[in-house]
Backbone as CSV, one residue per row, in Angstrom:
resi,resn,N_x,N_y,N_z,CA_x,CA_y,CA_z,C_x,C_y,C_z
1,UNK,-145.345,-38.095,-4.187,-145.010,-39.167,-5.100,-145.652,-40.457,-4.578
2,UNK,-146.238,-41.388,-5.788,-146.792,-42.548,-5.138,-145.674,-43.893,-5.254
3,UNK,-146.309,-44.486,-4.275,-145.425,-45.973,-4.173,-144.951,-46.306,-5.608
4,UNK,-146.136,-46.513,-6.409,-145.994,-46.660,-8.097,-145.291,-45.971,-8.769
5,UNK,-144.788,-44.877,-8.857,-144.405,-43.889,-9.215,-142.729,-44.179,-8.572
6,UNK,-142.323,-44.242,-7.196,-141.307,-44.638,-7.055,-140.449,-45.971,-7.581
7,UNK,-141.560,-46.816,-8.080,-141.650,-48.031,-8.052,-141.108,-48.288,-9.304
8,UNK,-141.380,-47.071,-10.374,-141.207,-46.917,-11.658,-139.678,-46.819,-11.933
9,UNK,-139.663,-45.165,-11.464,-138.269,-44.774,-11.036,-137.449,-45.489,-10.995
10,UNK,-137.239,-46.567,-10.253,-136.294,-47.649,-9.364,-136.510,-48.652,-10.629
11,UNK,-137.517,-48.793,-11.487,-137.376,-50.173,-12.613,-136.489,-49.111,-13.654
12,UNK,-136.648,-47.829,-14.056,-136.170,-47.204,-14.853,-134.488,-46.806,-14.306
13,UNK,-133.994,-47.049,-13.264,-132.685,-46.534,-12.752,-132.383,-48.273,-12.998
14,UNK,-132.578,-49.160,-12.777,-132.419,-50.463,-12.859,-132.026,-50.420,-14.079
15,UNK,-132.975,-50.355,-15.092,-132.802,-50.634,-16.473,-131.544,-50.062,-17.121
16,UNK,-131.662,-48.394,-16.648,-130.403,-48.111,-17.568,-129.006,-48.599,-16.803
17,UNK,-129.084,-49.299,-15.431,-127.764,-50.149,-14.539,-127.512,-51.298,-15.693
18,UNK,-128.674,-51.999,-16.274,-128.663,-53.197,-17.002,-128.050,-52.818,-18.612
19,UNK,-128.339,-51.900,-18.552,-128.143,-51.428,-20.210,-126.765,-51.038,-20.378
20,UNK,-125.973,-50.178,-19.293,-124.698,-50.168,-19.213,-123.361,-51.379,-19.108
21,UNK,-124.181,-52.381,-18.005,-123.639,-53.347,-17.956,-123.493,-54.299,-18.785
22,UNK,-125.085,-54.258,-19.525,-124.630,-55.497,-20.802,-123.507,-54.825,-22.074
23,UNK,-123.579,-53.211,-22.041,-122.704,-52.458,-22.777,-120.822,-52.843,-22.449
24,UNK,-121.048,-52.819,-21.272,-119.792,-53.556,-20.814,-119.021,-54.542,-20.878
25,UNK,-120.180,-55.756,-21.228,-120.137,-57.294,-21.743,-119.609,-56.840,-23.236
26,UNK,-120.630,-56.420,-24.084,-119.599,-56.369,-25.040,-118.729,-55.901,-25.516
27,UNK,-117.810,-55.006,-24.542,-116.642,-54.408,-24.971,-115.879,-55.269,-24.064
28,UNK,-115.682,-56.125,-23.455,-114.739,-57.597,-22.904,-114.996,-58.122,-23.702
29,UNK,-115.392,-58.348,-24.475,-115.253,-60.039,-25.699,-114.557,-60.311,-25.496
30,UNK,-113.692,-59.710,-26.313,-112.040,-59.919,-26.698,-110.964,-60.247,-25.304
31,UNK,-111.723,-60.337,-24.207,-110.595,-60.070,-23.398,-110.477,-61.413,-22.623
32,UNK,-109.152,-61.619,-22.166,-108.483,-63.368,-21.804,-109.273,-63.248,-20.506
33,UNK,-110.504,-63.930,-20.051,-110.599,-63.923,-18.769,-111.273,-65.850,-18.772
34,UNK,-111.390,-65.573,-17.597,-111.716,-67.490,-17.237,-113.268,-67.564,-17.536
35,UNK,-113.576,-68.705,-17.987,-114.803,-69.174,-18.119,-115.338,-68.447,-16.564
36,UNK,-114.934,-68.849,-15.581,-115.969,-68.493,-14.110,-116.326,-67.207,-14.190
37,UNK,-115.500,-66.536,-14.635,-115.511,-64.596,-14.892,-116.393,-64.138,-16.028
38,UNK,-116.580,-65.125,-16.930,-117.615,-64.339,-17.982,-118.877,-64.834,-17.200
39,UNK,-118.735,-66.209,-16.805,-120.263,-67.210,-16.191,-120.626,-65.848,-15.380
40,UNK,-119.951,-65.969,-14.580,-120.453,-64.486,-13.235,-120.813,-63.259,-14.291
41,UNK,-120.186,-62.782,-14.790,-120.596,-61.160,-15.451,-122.215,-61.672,-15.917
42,UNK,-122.365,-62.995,-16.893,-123.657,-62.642,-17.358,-124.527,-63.531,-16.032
43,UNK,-124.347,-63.798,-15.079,-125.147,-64.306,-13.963,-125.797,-62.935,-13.422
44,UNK,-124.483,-61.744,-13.467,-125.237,-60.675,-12.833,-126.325,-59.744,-13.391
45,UNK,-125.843,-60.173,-14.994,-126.869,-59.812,-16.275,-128.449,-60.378,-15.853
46,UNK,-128.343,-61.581,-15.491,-129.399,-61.786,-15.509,-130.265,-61.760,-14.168
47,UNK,-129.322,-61.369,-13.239,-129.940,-61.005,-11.458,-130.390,-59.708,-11.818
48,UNK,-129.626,-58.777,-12.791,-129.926,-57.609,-12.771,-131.698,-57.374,-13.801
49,UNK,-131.487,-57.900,-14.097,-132.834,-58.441,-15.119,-133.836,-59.238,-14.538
50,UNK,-133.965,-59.670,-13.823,-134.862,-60.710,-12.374,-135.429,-58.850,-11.548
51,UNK,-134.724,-57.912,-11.249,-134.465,-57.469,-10.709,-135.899,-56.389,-10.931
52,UNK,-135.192,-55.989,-12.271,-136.240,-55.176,-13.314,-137.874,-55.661,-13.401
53,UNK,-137.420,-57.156,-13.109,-138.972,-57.224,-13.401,-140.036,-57.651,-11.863
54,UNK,-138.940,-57.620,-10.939,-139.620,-57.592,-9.654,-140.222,-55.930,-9.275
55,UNK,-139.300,-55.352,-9.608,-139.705,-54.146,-9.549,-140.942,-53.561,-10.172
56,UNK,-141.145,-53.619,-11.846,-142.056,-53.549,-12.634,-143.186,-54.531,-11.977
57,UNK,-142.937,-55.438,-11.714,-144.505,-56.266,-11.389,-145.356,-55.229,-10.017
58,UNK,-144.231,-55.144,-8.958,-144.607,-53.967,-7.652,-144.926,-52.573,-8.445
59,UNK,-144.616,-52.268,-9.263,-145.059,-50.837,-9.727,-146.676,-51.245,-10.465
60,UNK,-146.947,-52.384,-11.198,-148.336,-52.799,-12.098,-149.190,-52.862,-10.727
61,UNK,-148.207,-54.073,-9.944,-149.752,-54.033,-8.944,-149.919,-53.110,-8.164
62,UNK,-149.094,-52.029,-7.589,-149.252,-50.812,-6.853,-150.690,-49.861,-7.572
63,UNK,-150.485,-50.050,-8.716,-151.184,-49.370,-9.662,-152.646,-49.711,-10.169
64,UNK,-152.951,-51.495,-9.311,-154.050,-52.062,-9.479,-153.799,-52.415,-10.586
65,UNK,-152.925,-53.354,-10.999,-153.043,-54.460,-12.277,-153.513,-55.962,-11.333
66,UNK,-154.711,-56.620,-12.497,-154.828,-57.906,-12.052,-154.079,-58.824,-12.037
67,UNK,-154.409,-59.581,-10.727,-153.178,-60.391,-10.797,-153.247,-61.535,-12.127
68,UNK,-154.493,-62.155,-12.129,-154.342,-62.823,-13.238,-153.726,-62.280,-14.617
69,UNK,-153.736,-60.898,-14.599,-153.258,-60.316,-16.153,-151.590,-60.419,-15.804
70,UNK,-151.002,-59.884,-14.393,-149.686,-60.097,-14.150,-148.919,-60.940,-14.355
71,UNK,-149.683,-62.596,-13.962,-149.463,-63.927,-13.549,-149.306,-64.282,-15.140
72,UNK,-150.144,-63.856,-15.960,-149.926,-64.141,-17.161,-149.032,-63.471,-18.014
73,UNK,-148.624,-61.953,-18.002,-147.724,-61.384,-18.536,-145.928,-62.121,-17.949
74,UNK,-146.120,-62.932,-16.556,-144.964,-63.889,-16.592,-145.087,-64.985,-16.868
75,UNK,-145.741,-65.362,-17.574,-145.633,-67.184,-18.130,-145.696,-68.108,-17.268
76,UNK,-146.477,-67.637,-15.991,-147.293,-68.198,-14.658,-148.401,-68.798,-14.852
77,UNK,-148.951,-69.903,-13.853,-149.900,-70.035,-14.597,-151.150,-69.868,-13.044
78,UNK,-150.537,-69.648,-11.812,-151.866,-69.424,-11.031,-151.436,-68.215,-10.358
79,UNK,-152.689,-67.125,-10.204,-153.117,-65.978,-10.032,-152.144,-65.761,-8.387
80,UNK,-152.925,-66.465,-7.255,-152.732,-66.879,-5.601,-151.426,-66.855,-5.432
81,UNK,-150.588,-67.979,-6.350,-149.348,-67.811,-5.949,-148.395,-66.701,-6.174
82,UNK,-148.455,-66.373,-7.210,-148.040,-64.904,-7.775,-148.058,-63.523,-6.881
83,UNK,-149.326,-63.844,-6.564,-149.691,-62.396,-5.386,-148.721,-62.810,-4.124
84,UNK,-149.046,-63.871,-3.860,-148.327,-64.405,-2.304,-147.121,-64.237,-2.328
85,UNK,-146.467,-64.473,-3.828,-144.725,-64.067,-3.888,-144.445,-62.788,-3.474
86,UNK,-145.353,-61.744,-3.955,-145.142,-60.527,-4.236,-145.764,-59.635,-2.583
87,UNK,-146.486,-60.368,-2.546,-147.517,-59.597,-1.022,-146.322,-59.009,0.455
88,UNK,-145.246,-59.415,0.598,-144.449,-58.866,1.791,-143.231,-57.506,0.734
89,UNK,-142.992,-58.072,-0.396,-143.204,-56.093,-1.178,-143.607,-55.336,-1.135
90,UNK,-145.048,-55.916,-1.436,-146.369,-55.047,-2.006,-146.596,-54.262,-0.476
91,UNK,-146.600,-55.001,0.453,-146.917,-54.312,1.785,-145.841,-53.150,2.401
92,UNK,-144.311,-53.644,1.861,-143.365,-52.399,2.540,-143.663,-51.582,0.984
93,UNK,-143.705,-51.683,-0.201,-143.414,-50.927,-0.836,-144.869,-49.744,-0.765
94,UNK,-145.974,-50.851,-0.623,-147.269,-49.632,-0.757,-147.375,-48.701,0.402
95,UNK,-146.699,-48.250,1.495,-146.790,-47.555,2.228,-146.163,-46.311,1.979
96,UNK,-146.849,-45.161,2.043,-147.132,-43.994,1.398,-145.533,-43.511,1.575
97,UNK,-144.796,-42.823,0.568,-143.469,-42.091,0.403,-143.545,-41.306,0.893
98,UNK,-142.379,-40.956,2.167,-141.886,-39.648,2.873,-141.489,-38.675,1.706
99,UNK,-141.456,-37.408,2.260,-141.116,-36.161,1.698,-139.658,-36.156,1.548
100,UNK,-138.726,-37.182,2.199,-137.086,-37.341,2.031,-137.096,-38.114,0.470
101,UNK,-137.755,-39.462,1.136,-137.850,-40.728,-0.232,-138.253,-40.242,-1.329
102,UNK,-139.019,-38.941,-1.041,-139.177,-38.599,-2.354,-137.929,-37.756,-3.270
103,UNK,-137.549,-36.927,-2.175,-137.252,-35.751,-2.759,-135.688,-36.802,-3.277
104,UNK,-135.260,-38.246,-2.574,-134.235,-39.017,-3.142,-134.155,-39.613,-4.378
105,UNK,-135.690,-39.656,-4.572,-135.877,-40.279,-6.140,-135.922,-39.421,-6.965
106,UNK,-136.715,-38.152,-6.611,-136.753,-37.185,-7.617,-135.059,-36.919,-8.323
107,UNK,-134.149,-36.758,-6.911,-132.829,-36.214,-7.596,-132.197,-36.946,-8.653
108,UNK,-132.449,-37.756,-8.943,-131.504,-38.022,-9.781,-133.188,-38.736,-11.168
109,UNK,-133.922,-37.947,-11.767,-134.732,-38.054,-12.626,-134.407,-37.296,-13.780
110,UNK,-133.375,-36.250,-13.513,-132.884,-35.554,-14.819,-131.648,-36.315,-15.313
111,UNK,-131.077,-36.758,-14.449,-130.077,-37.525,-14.838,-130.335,-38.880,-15.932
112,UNK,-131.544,-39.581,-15.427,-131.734,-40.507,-16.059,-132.550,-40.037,-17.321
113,UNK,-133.028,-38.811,-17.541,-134.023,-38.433,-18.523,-132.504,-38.297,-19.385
114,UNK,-131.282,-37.613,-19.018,-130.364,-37.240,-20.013,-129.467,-38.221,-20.823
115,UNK,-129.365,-39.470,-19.505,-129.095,-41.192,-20.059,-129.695,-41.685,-21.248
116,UNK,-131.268,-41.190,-21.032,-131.675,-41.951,-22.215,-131.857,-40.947,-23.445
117,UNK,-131.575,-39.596,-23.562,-131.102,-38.860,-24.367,-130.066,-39.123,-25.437
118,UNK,-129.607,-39.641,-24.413,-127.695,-39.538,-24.683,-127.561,-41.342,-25.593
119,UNK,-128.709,-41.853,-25.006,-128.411,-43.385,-25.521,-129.517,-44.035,-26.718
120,UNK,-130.641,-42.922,-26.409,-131.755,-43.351,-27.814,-131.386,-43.567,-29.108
121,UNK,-132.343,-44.538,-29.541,-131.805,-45.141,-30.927,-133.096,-44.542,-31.791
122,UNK,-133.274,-44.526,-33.182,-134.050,-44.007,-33.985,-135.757,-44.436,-33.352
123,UNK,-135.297,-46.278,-33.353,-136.486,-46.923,-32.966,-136.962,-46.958,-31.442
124,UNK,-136.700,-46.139,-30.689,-136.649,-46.363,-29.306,-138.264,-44.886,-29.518
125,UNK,-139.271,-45.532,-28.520,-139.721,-43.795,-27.720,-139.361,-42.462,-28.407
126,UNK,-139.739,-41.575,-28.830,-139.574,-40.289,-28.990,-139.747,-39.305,-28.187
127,UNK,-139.301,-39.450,-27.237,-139.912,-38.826,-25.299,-138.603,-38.130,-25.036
128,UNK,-139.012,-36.788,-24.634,-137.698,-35.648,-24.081,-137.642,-36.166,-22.681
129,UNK,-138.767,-36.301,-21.939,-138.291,-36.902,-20.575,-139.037,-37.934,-20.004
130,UNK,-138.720,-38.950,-20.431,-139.743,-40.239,-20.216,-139.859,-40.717,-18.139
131,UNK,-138.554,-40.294,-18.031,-139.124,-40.360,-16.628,-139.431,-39.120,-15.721
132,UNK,-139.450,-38.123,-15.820,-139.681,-37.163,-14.934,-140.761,-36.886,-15.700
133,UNK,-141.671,-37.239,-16.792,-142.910,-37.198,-17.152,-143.572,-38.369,-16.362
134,UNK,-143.175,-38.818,-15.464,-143.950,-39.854,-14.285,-144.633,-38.683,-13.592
135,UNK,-144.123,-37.659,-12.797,-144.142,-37.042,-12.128,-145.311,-35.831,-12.507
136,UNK,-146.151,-36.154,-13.626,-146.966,-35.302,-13.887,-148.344,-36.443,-14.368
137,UNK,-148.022,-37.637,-14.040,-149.073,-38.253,-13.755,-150.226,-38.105,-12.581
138,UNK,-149.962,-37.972,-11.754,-150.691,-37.971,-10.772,-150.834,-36.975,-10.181
């Protein structure tokens, strides 16, 4: 398995963490809690979402995306700094996956293929296993 490939994994286990949780938000509406308690729930909404896309940017550039195309897909506007944010990631994450790390990500790829089974909407992907079809990329 490649760095990218794990890299994926981990934005796709992220995502459906985010998708549950904002699912969660809206079944509290209704419920008496303090302004500080909703502020926090969607603070973590949006750490968890910061999160997703740190990940996704380490999976593009693992994969050789330019940085200028990166820098611009975030509403950045210089190339240098962007990389420099990302470069002490890019360095632990690009170092080649053990046969454990792997076999840790792999386990739980059916699980998340059955998440998004279980949660697809008409307009979503038409993919039986959108993530363990990573695994036949490379």
């Amino acid at each position: 398995m490649t760095p990218e490939i794990l890299a994926r994994i981990t934005a796709a286990r992220a995502a459906r963490d985010l998708s549950d949780l904002a699912r969660q938000a809206v079944g509290t509406t209704a419920e008496n809690t303090s302004p500080a308690e909703r502020i926090q729930k969607a603070r973590r909404l949006r750490q968890m979402a910061n999160e997703i896309v740190r990940v996704t940017v380490l999976a593009e550039a693992l994969a050789g995306a330019d940085w200028a195309e990166v820098t611009k897909a975030l509403g950045r506007r210089d190339p240098g700094t962007v990389e420099g944010e990302y470069a002490d990631d890019l360095a632990e994450w690009g170092t080649p996956v053990g046969e454990t790390e792997a076999d840790e990500a792999a386990a739980g790829i059916e699980a998340l293929d059955a998440w998004y089974a279980r949660h697809r909407q008409d307009d979503d992907p038409d993919l039986e296993k959108p993530v363990a079809d990573l695994l036949n990329r490379h």
